[in-house]
N, C-alpha and C positions, 0 to 999 in steps of 0.2 A: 504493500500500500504506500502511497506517495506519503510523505508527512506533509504536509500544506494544508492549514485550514479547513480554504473552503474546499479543497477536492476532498477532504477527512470527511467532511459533513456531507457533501453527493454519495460517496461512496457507500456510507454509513444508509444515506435517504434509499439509495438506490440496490441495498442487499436485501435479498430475502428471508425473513426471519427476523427481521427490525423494525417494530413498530413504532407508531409514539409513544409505547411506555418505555421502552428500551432504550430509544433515544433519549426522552426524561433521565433514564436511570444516568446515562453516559455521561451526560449534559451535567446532571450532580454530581458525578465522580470526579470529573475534570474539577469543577466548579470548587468543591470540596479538599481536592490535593492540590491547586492554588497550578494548573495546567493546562499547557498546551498545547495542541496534537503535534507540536514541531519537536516535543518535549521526549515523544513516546519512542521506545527502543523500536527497533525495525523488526527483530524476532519476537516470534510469539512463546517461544522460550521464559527471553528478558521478560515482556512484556508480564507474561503469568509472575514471575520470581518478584519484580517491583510493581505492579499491581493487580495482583491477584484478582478481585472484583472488577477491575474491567474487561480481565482477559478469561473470566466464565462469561462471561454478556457475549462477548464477541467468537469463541471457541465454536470451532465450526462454521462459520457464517460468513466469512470470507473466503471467497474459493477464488481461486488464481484466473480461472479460465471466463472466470465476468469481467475480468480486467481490461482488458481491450475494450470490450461493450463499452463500460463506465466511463472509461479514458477518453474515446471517443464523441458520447454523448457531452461529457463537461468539457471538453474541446470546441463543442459544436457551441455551447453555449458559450464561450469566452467570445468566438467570433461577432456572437448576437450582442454583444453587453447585457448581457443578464448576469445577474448578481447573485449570487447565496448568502442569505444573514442566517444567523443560527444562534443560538446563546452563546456568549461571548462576544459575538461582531458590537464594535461599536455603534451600530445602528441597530441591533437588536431591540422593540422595545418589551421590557421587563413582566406587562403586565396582560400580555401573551402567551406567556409561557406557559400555560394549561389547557392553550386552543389551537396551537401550531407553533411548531419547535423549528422548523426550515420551512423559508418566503422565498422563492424565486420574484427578482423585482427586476424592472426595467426603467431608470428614469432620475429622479434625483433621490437619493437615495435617505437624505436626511427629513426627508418628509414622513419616512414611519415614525422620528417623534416630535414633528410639528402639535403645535394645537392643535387637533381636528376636529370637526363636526359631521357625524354621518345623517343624510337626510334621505330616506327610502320613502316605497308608496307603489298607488298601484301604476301597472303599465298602462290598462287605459285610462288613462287620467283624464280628466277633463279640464276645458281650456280656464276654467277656475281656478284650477290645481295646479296650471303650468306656469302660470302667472304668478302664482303664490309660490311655487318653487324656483320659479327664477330672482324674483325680488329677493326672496330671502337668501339663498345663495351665496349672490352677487354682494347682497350687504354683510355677510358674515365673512364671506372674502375680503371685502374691503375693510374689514376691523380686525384682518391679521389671521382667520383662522384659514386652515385646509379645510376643503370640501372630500367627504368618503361616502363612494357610492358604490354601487355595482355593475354599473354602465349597460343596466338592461335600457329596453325602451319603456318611453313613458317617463318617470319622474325621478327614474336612476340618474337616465341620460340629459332631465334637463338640469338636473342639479350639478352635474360638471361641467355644462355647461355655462351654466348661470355663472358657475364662481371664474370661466374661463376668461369669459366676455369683461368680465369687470378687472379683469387683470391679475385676478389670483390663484393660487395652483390649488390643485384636485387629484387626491388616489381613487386610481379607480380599480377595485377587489373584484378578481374574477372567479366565476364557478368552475372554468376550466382551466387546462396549463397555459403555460404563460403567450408559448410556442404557439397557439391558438389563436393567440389576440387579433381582431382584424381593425384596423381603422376605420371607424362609420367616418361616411364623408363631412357631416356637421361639425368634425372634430378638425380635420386635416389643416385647417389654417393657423392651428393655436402652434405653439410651441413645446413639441413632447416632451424634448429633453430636458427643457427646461420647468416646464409649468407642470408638470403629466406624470407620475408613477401610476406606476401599472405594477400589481400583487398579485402572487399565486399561491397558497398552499400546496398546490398539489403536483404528482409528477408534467415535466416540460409536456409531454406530449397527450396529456388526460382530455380527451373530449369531453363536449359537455353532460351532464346527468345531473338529472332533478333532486338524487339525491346529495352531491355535491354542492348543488344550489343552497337548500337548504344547512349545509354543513359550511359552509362560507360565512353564511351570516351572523355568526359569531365571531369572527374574524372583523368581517367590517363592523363591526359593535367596538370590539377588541383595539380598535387604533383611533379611537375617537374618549374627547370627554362627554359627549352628550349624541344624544342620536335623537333624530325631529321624524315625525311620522305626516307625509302631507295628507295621503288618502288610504285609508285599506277598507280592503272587504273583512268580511268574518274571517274569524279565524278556520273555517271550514266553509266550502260553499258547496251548493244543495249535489253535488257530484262525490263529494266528500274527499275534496283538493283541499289543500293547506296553504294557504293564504302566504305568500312569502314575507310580505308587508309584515302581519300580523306575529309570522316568527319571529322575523327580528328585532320586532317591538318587546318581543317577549327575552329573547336573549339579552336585551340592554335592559330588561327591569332584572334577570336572572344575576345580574351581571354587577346592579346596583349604581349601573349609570344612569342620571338624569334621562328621561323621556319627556320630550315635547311633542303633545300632538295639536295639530290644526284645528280650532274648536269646529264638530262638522256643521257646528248651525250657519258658516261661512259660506253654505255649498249649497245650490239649489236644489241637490238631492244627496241631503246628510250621509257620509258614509259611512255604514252599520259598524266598520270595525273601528273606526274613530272613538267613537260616543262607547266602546266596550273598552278599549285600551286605555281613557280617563279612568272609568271608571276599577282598573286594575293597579291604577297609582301612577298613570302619566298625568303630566301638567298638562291641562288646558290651553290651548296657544290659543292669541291674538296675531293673524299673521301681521297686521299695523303695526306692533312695537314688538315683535318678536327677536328680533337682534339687541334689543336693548333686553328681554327679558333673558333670553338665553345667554348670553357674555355676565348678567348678574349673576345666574349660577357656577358659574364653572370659574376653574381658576386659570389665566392668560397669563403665558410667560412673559415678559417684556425685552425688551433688546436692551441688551448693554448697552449705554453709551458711547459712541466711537470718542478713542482715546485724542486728544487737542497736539 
């Protein structure tokens, strides 16, 4: 195995027989012997003699002949710029660590621990709700925070957008790998590298699945201090689909993050899961002053002074 970080952490994402608890377990070994994969002896010999506990986790589960595979895929991915954060990476943020342990990211990287606010809802939103997600957006970009969505359609997409147009940057957390991502054309004139991360939990090449969808949105819950809910349906509709909206509203009250939802008497046809999500312990939004009421709750890092 190479000693190099981030290939330590692909190689590790990429064996079989490594889940995320094993990765947890790893992640505290290191964590705990005050280590770094550049640290580890090369023999699995050494490695058992000076740490015993890592070297039963790992016994048997590196096989020499996935090496090429591996080597190649994280090859493939340097040429992409995509990045591996993992516990330890300086950009790692901390309070993740129980919802995904490796982010495949594309973009600026110091944005997983900007302020951020995640703002979801539903896809068919109505031109009510587009409106109410663009202003708000755009204004919570312009007082400093990142916008995190999921870059579905509907009110994923206008809320990176919204924060685009006003000049401020936007993660946008996908349900598939990274390697997936396609640029919607309403996006293409913004600045990716600059304004744009792009996250992935999952392996580079994962298609999308509903139930990955729903496993993400703790994730985008997970990099934000507050999460705004514009429009959902029930949390089940008469087919007995699970409302995405509704999930993720439910993983940021799981989660003990501030909920803001859009009061639904704003809407010409209240939406049901609005008016159920207050009443489960989100706040009531005024979308009128909601930038002033959400930056009240949450705490805003401020910028250093630039030195005279």
């Amino acid at each position: 195995m190479k000693i190099d970080r981030d290939y330590f952490w692909f190689r590790l994402f990429k064996t079989r027989g490594i889940g995320p608890k094993l990765l947890a377990s790893i992640a505290k070994i290191l964590e705990t012997e005050n280590l770094n994969p550049e640290m580890l002896p090369r023999s699995y010999s050494d490695l058992s003699e000076q740490f015993p506990k890592l070297a039963k986790i790992l016994k048997g589960k590196i096989r020499a002949e996935d090496e090429e595979k591996v080597s190649a895929a994280y090859d493939q991915l340097t040429r992409q710029e995509i990045d591996i954060i993992y516990p330890g990476h300086p950009n790692f943020p901390p309070q993740i660590l129980e919802i995904a342990l490796i982010l495949f990211v594309k973009g600026e990287k110091k944005r997983l621990t900007s302020d951020s606010i995640t703002i979801v809802g539903a896809r068919d939103v109505s031109d009510k709700g587009t409106r109410i997600t663009r202003k708000l957006s755009g204004d919570l970009a312009e007082a400093g925070l990142n916008i995190v969505s999921g870059y579905a359609k509907g009110v994923d997409a206008e809320a990176h957008l919204g924060a685009l147009a006003a000049g401020g940057t936007t993660t946008i957390v996908l349900s598939n790998g990274i390697k997936q991502l396609r640029q919607k054309s309403a996006f293409k004139k913004f600045n990716w590298d600059r304004d744009v991360l792009t996250v992935s939990q999952f392996d580079p090449d994962t298609e999308w699945q509903a139930w990955n969808a729903m496993a993400r949105n703790k994730l985008v819950c997970g990099l934000s201090k507050a999460v705004v809910v514009i429009e959902s349906g029930p949390e089940r509709d008469t087919q007995g689909k699970m409302s995405g909206t509704f999930n993720t509203a439910k993983a940021a009250l799981d989660l003990n993050l501030p909920l803001f939802v859009v009061d639904p008497n704003c809407f010409d046809n209240p939406p049901e899961g609005n008016a159920t999500l207050i009443e489960l312990g989100g706040y009531n939004l005024d979308p009128v002053n909601g930038t002033e009421v959400i930056t009240k709750h949450i705490s805003v890092k401020t910028e250093e002074p630039a030195s005279v």
